[in-house]
C-alpha positions in Angstrom: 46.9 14.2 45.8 45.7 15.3 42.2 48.2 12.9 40.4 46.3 10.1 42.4 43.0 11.5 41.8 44.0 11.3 38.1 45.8 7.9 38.2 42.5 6.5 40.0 40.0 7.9 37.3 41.9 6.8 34.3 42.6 3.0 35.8 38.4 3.3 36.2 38.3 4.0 32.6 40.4 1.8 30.9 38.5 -0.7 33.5 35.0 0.7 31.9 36.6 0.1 28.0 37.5 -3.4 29.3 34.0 -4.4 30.6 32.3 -2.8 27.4 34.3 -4.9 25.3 33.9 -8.0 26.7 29.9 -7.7 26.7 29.8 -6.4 23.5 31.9 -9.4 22.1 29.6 -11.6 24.1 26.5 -10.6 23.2 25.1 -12.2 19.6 23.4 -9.1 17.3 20.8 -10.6 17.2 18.7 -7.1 16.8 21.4 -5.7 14.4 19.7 -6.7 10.9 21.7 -4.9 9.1 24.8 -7.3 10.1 23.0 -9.8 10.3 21.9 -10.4 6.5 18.3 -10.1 7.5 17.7 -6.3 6.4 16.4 -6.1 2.2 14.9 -3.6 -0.4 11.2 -3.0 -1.6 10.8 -1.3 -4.7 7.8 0.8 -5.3 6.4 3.6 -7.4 6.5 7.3 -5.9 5.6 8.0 -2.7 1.8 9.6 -2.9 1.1 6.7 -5.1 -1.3 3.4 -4.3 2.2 0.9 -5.3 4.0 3.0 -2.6 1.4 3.2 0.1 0.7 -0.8 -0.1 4.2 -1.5 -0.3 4.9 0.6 2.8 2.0 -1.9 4.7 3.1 -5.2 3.7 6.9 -3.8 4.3 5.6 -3.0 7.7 3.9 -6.4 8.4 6.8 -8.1 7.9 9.4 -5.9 9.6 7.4 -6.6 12.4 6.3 -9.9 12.6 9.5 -11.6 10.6 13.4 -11.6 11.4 13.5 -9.5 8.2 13.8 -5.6 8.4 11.8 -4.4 4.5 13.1 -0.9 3.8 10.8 0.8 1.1 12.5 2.5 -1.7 10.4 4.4 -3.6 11.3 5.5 -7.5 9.3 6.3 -10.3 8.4 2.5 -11.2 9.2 -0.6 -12.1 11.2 0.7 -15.1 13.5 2.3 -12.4 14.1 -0.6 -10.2 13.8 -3.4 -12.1 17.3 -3.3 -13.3 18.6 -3.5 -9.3 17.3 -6.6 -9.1 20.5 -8.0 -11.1 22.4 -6.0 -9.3 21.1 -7.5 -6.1 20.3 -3.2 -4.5 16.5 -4.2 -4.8 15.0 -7.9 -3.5 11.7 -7.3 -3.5 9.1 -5.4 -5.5 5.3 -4.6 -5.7 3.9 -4.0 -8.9 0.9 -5.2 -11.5 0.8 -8.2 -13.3 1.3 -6.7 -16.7 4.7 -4.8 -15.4 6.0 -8.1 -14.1 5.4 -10.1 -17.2 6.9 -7.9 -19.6 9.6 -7.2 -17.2 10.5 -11.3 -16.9 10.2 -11.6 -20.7 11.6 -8.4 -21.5 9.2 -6.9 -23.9 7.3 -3.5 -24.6 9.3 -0.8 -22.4 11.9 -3.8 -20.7 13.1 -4.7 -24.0 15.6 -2.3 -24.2 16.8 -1.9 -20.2 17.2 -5.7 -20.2 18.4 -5.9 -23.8 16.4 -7.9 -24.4 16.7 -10.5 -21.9 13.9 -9.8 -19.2 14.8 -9.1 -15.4 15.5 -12.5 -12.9 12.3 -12.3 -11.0 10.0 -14.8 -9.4 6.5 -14.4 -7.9 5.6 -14.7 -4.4 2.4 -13.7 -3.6 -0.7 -12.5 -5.7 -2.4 -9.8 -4.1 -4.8 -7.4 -3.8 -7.4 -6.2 -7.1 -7.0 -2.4 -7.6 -8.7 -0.2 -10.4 -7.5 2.3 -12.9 -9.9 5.0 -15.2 -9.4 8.8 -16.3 -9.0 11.7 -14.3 -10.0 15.2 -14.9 -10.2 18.1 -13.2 -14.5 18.8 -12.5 -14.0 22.1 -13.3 -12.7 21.2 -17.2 -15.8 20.3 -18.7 -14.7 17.1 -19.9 -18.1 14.5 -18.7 -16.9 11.4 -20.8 -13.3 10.0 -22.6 -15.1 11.5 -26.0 -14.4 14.8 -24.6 -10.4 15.1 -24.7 -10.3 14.4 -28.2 -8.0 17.4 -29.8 -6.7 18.0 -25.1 -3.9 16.9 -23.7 -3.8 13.5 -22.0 -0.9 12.0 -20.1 -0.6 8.5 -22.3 3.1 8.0 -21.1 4.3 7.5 -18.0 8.2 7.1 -18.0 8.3 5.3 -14.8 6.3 3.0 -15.5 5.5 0.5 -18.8 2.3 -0.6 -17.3 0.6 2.4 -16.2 1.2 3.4 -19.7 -0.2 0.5 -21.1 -3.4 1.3 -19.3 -3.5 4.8 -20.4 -3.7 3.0 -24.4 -6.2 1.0 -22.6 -8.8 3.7 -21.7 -7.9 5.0 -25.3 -8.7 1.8 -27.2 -11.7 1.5 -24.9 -13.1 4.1 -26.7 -12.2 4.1 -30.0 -9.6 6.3 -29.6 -5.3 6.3 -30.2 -2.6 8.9 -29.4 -3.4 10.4 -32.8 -6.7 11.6 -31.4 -5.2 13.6 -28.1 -2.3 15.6 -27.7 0.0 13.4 -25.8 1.8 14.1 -22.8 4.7 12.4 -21.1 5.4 12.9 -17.3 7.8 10.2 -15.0 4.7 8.5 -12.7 1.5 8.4 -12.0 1.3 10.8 -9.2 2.9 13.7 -12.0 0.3 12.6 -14.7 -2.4 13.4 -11.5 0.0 16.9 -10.5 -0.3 18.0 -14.2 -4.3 18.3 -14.2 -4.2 19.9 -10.8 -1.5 22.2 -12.4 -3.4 22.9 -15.8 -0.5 21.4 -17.5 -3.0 18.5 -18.9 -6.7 18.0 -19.2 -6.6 14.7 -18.3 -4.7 11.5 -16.9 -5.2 7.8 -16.2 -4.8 6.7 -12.7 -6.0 4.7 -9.9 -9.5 5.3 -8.8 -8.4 5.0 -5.2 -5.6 4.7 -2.7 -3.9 7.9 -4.5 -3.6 11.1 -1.9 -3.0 13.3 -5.6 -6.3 12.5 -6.0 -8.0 13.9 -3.3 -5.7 17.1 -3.2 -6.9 17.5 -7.1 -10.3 16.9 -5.3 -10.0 19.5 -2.9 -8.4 22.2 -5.2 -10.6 21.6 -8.5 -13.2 18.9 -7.8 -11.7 15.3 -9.3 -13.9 13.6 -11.7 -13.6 10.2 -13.0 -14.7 9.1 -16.9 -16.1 5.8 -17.2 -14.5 2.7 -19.3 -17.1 1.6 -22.2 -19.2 -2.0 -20.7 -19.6 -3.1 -24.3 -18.1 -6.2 -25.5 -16.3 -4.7 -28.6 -15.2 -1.7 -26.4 -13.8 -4.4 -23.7 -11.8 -6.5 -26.5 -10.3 -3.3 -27.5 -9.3 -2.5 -23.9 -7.7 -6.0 -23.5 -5.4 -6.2 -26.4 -3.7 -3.3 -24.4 -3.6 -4.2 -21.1 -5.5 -7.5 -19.5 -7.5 -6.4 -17.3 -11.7 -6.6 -16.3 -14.2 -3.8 -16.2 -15.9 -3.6 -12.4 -18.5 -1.1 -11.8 -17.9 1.7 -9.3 -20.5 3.6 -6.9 -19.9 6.7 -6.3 -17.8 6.9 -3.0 -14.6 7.6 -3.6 -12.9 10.6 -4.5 -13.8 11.6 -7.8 -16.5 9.3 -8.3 -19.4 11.5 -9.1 -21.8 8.7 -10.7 -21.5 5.1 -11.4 -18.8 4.6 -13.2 -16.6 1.4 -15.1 -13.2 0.9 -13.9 -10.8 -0.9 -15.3 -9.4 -3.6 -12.6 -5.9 -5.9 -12.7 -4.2 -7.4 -9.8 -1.5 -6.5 -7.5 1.8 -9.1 -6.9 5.1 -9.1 -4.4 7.4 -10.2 -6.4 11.0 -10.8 -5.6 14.8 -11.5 -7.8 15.4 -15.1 -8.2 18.2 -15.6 -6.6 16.5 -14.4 -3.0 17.2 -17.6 -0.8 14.6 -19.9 -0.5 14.3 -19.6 3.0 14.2 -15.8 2.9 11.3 -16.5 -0.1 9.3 -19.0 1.8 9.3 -17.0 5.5 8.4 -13.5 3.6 5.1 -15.5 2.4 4.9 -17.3 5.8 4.6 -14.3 7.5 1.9 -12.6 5.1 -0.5 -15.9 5.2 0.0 -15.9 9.1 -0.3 -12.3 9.7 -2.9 -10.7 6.8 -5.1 -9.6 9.2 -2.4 -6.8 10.4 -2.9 -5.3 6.8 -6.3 -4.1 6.6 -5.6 -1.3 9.1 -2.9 0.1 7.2 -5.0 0.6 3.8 -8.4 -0.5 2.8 -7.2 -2.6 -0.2 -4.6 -4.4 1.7 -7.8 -5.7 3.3 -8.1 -7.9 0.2 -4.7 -9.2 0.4 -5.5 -12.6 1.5 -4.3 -16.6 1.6 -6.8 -17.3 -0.5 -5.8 -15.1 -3.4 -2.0 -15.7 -2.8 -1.7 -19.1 -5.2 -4.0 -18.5 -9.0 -3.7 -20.0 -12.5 -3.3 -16.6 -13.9 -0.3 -15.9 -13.0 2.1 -14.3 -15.7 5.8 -15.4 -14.2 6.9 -18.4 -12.3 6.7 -18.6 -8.6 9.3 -18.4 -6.8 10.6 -22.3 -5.1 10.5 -20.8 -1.5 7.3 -19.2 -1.9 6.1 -22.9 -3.7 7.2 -24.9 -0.7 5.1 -22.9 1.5 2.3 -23.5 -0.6 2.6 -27.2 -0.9 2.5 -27.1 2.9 -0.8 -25.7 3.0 -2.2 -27.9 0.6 -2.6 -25.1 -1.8 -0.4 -26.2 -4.7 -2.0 -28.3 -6.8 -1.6 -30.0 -10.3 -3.1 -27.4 -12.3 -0.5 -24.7 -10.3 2.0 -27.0 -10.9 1.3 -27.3 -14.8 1.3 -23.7 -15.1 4.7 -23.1 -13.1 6.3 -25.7 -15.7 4.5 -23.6 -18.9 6.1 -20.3 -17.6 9.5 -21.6 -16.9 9.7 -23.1 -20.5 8.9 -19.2 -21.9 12.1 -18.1 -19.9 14.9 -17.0 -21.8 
């Protein structure tokens, strides 16, 4: 009786492996990205930084309105992840425009991680305006960027060529160079922020919102942000370091005690070159047709609209997929077209 028993329960089973392997041999993956070819790489700074947290958003968008699954991969900036973009471990990126220029042409920080050469990467959407100034802890008694003459001010950020751009920004701003502050060097943004909260610096750049360092600085010491100088002089200075435009600032967010000058550049997704068109164009597609989604997730993706997506200030070429989905909304014109044919003629 029990050698039946057993000889009845293992015929079920093998019955069972049968029927399991049929279906699964049957049924298309179609929910299996991975195998599928339709799962790809966002680089970002740190998480805790602005780069990270709007990457995160538009990576959610469109894992969740596209075939595409975006896994975010945070590292300490640009500088980091840059170079995976050859190697095809990173496809797309979010970063400011400065960053992506001098990481196409390869110049300032790129020169010597591309040799030279610049990274192969295309633009696909420009998006939203964030702002950058100088933090300091409120209980430091610095009121103004002529204050941390002779402290120590976080000018280089490892991670990242263009947030230390700025930093010689707000210096230039105000008259001032590296030989006028004692210069520190940490790996991102978020560590320049952790150093003033820690008393290892007086002061930092960063940006004036979007950052949660900021507001645990805030809630520890008091944050304080120093104003950019409005004057003409003081703004050519600031723009032979990094091009970006003074906006004024209310006080609001964290930090912002009074009315304040920020200094403000723009935002891109940017993605290698080689990334198929169709992979390109649908990305885009799916951030025109679903922008709305982005608003709730962080209140500057709220700016990240169609209308800001195509400019004639952008600093690398855009990418073909992400130009036929332009043409198709009537937003490509001549003078985009002109531009697109300047840029490629500066690629090496």
């Amino acid at each position: 009786m029990r050698k039946k028993t057993t000889r009845y329960l293992v015929a079920w089973f093998i019955l069972l492996l049968l029927i399991s392997f049929a279906v699964g041999c049957s049924t298309p993956k179609a929910n299996d990205k991975t195998e599928t070819g339709t799962l790809f790489n966002m680089g970002t700074h740190p998480v805790g930084t602005l780069f990270n947290a709007l990457g995160s958003g538009l990576a959610t968008v469109i894992s969740q309105q596209s075939p595409y699954e975006i896994r975010v991969i945070a590292t300490s900036g640009p500088v980091e992840w840059f170079p995976s973009f050859a190697s095809r471990e990173i496809d797309v990126g979010v970063l400011n425009t400065w960053d992506a220029m001098m990481g196409w042409k390869g110049e300032s920080d790129y020169e010597g991680i591309s040799k030279g050469e610049g990274f192969p990467v295309r633009l696909l959407t420009i998006g939203c305006p964030t702002m950058i100034s100088g933090i300091v802890a409120e209980d430091s008694g610095i009121k103004s960027a002529q204050d941390i003459i002779g402290k120590r001010f976080v000018s280089n950020f490892t991670g990242s060529a263009g947030i230390t751009a700025q930093a010689r920004a707000f210096l230039a701003n105000h008259n001032l160079t590296e030989d006028d502050i004692k210069s520190i060097s940490v790996p991102s943004v978020v560590d320049g922020v952790t150093a003033v909260m820690e008393g290892k610096a007086d002061a930092s750049a960063c940006a004036v919102t979007g950052m949660a360092a900021v507001e645990e600085l805030d809630a520890t010491k008091g944050a304080r942000f120093l104003s950019f100088d409005p004057a003409p002089d003081a703004v050519a200075r600031m723009q032979k370091e990094f091009p970006g435009y003074l906006v004024k600032v209310e006080p609001g967010p964290r930090g912002v005690r009074e009315p304040i000058y920020a200094m403000a550049y723009d935002i891109v997704l940017v993605a290698r070159t080689d990334l198929s068109e169709d992979v390109a164009y649908n990305i885009v597609k799916t951030l025109w047709e679903n922008y709305e989604e982005l608003a709730p997730i962080h209140p500057l993706l709220k700016n990240w609209t169609p209308d800001r997506f195509v400019t004639e200030m952008a600093t690398i070429p855009y990418h073909p997929g992400a130009i036929k989905f332009y043409k198709e909304q009537g937003v490509w014109n001549d003078a985009s077209e002109k531009l697109q044919n300047e840029l490629l003629k500066q690629e090496k």
